[in-house]
N, CA, C and O of each residue as an XYZ file, in Angstrom:
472
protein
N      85.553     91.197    124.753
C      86.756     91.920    125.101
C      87.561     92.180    123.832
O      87.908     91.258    123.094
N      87.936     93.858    123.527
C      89.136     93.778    122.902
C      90.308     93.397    122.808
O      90.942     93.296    123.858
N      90.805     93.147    121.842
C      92.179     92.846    122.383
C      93.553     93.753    121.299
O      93.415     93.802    120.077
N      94.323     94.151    121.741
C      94.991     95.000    120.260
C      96.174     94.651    120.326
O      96.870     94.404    121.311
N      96.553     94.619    118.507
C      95.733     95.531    117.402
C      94.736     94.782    116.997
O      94.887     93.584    116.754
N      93.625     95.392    116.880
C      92.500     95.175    116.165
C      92.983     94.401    115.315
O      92.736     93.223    115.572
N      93.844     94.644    113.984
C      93.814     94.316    112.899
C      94.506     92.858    112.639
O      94.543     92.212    111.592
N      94.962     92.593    113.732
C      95.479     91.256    114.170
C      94.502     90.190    114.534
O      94.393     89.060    114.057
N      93.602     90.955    115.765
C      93.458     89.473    116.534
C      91.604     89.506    116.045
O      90.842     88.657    116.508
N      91.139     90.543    115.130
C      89.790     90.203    114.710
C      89.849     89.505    113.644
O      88.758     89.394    113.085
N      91.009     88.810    112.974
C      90.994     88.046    111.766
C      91.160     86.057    112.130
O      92.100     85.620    112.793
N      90.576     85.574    111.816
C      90.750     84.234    112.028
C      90.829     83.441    113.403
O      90.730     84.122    114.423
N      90.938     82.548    113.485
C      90.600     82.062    114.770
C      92.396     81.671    115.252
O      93.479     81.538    114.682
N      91.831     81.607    116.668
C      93.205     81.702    117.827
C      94.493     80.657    117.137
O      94.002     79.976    116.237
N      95.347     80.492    117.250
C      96.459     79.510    116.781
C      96.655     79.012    117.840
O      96.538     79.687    118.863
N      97.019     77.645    117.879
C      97.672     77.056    119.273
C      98.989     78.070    120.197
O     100.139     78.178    119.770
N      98.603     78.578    121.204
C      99.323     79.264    121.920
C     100.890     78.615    121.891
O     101.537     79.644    122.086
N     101.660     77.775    121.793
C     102.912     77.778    121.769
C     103.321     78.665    120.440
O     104.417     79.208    120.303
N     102.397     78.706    119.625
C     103.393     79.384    118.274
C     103.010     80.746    118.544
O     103.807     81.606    118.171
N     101.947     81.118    119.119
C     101.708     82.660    119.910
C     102.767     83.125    120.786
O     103.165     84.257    120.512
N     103.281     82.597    121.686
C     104.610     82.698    122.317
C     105.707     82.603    122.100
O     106.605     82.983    122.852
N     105.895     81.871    120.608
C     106.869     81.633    120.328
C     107.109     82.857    119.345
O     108.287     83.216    119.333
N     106.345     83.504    118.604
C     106.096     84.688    118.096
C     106.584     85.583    118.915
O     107.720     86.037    118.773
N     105.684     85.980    119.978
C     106.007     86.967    120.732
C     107.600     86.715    120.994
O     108.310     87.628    120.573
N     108.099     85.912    121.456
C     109.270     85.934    122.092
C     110.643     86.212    120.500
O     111.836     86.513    120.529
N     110.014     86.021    119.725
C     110.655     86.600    118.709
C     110.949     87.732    118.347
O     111.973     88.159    117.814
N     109.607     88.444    118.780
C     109.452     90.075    119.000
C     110.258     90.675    120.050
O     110.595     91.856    120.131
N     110.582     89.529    121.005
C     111.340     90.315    121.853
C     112.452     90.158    121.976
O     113.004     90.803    122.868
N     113.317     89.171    121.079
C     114.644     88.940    120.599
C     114.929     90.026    119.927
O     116.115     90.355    119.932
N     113.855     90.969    119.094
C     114.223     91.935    118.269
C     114.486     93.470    119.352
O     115.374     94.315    119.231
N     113.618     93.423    120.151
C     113.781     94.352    121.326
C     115.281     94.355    122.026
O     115.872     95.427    122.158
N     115.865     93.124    122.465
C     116.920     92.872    123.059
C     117.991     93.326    122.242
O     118.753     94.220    122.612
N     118.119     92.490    120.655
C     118.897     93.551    119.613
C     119.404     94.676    119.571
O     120.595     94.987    119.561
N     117.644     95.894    119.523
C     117.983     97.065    119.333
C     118.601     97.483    120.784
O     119.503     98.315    120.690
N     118.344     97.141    121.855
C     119.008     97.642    123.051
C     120.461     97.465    123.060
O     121.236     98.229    123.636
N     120.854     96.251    122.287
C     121.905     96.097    122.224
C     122.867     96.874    121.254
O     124.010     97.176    121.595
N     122.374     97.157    120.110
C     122.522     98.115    119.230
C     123.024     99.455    119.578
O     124.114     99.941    119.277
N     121.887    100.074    120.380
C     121.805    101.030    120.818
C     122.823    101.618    121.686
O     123.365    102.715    121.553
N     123.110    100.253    123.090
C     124.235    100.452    124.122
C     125.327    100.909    122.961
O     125.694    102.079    122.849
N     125.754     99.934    122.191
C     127.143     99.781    121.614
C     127.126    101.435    120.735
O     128.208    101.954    120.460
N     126.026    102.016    120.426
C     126.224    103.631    119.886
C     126.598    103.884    120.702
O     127.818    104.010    120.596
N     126.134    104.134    121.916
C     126.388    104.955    123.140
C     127.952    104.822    123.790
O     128.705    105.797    123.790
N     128.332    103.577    124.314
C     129.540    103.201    124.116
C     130.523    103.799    123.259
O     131.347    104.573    123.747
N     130.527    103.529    122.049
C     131.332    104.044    121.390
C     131.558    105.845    121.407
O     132.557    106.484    121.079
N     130.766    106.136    121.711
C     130.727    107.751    121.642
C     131.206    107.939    122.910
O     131.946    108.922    122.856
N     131.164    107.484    124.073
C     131.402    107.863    125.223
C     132.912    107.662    125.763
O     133.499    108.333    126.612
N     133.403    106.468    124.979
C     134.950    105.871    125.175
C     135.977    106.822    124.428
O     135.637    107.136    123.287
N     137.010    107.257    124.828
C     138.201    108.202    123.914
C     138.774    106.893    123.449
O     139.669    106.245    123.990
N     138.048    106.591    122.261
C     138.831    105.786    121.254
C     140.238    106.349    120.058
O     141.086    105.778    119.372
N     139.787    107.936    120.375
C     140.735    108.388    119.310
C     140.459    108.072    117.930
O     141.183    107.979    116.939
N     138.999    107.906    118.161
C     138.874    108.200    116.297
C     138.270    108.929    115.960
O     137.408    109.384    116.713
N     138.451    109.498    114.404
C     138.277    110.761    114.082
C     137.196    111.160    113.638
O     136.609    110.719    112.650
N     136.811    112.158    114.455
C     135.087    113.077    114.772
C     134.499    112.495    113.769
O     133.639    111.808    114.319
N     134.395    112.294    112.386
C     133.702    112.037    111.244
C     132.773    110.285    111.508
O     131.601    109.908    111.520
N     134.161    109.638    111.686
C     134.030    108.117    111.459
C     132.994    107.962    112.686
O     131.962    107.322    112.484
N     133.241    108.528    113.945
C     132.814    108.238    114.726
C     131.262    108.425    114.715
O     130.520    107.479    114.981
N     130.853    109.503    114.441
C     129.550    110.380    114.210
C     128.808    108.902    113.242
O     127.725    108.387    113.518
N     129.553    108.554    112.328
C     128.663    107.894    111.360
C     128.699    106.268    111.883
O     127.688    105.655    111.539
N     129.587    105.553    112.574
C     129.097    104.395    113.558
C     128.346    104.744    114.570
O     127.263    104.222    114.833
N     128.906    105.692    115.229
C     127.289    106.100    116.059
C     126.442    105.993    115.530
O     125.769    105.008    115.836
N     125.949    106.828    114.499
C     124.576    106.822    113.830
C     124.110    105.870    113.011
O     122.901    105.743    112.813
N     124.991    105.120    112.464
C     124.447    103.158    112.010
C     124.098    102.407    113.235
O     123.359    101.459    112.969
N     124.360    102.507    114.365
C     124.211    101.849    115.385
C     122.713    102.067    115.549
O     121.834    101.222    115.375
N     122.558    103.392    115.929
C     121.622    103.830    116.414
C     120.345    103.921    115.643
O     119.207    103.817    116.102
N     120.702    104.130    114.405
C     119.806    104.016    112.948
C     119.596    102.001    113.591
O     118.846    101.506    114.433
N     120.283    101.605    113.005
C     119.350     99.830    113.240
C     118.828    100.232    114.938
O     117.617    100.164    115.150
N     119.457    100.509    115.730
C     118.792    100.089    117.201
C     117.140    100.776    117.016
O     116.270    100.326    117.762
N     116.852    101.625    116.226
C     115.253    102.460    116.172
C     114.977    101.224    115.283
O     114.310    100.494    116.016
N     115.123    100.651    114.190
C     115.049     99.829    113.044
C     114.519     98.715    113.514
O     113.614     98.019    113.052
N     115.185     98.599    114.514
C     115.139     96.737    114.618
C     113.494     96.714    115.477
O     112.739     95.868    114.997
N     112.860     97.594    116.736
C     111.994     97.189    117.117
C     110.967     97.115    116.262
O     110.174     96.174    116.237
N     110.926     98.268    115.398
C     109.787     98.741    114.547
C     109.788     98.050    113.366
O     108.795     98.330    112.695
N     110.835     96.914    112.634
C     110.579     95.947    112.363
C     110.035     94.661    113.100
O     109.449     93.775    112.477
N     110.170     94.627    113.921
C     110.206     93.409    115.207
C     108.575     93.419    115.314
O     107.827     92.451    115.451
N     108.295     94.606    115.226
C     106.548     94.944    115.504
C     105.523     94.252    114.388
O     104.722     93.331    114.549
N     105.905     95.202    112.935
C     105.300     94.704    111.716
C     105.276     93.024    111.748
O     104.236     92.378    111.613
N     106.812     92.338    111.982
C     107.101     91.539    111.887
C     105.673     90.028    112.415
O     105.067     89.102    111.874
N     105.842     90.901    114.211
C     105.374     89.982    115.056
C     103.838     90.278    114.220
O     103.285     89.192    114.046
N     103.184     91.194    113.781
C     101.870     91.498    113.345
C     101.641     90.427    111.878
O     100.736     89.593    111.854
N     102.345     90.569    111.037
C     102.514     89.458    109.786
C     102.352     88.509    110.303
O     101.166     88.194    110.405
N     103.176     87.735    110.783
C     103.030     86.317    111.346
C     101.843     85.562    111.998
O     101.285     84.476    111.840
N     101.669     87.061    113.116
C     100.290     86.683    114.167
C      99.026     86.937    112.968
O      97.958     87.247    113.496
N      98.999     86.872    111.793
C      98.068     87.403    110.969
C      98.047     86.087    110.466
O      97.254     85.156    110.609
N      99.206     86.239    109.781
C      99.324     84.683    109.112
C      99.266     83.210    109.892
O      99.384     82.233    109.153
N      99.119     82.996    111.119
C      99.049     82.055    111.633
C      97.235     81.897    111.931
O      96.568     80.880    111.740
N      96.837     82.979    112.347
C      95.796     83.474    112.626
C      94.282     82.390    111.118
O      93.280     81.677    111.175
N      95.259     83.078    110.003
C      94.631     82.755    108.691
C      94.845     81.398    108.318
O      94.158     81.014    107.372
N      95.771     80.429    108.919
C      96.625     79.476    108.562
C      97.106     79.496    106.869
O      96.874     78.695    105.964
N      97.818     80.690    106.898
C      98.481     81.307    105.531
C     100.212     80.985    105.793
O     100.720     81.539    106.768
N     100.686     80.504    105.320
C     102.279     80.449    105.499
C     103.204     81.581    105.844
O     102.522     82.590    105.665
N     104.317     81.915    106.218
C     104.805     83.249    107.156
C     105.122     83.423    105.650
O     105.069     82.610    104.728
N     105.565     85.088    105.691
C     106.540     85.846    104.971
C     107.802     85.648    104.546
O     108.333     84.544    104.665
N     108.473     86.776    103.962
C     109.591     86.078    103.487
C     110.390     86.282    105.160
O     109.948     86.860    106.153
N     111.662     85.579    104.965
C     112.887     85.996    106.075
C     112.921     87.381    106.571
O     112.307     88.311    106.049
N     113.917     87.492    107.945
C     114.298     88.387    108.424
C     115.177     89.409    108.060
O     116.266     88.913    107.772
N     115.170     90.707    107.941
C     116.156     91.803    107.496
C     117.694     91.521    108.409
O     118.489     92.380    108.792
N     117.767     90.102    108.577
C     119.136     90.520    109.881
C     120.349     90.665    108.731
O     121.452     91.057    109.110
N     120.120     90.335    107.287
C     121.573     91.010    106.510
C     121.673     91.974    106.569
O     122.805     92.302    106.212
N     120.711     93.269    107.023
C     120.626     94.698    106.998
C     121.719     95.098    108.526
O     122.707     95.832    108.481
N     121.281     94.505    109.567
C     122.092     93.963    110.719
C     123.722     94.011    110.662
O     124.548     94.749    111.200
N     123.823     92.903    109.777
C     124.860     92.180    109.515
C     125.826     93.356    108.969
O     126.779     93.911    109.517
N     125.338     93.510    107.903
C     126.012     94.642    107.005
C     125.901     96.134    107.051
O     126.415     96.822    106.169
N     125.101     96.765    108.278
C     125.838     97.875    109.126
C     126.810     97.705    110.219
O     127.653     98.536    110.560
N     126.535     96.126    110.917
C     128.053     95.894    112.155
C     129.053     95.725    111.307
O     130.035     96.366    111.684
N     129.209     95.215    110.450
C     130.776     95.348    109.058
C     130.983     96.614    108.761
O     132.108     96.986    109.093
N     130.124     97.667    108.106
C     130.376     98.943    107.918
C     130.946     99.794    109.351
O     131.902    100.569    109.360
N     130.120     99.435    110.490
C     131.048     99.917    111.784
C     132.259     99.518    111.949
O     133.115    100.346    112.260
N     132.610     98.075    111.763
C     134.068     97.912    112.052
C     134.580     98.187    111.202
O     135.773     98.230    111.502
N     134.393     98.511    109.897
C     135.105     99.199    109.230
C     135.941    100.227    109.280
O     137.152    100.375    109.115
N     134.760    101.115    109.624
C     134.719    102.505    110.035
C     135.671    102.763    111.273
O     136.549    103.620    111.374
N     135.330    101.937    112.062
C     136.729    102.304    113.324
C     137.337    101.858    113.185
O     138.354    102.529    113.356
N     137.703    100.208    112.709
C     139.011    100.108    112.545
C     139.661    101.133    111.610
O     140.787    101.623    111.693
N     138.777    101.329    110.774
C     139.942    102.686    109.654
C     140.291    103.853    110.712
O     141.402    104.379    110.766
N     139.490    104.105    111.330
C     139.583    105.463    112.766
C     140.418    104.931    113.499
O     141.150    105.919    113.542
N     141.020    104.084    114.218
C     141.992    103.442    114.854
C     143.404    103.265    114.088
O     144.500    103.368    114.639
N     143.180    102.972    112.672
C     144.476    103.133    112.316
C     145.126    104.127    111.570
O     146.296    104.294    111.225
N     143.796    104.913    111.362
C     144.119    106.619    111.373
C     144.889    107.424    112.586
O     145.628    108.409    112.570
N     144.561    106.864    113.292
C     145.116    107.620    114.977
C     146.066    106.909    115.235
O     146.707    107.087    116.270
């Protein structure tokens, strides 16, 4: 039986399934993220916050920029790991969540400056 991606699960032998799940469920902390990400673009665009067309356009679109970001890291991510466990090779470096971090600061930035513009 196949199983995919190929390029994952034909390398090395199985890892004890708790760190397989525990993987996966990492992958899907990153899923939950971008949804969350994503709502809060949507949100913001949809609420008459009274801030001004510009600011707004560009927290929308940091939002929404990480909410595409975060699964399609979340993916590579879960694939590295399941590779490296696979190989019994040590994980990669850390997670991009300062990338995270430091577009939700640039949003509140951004509206709070739009809020006390208005």
């Amino acid at each position: 039986m196949s199983r995919f991606p190929r390029n994952v699960y034909e390398r090395g032998s199985d890892p004890d399934p708790r760190f397989s799940l525990a993987n996966e469920r990492t992958f899907l902390s990153w899923i939950r993220t971008a949804l969350a990400l994503m709502a809060g673009g949507v949100a913001l665009a949809a609420l008459p916050l009274g801030i001004p067309r510009g600011l707004l356009i560009a927290s929308v679109a940091i939002l929404l920029g990480l909410g595409i970001a975060a699964p399609i890291y979340g993916w590579f991510s879960w694939m590295r790991n399941e590779r490296a466990m696979r190989e019994s090779r040590p994980f990669g470096a850390p997670s991009p969540a300062i990338a995270i971090v430091l577009g939700l600061v640039l949003v509140g930035i951004l509206v709070g400056t739009g809020l006390a513009i208005s």
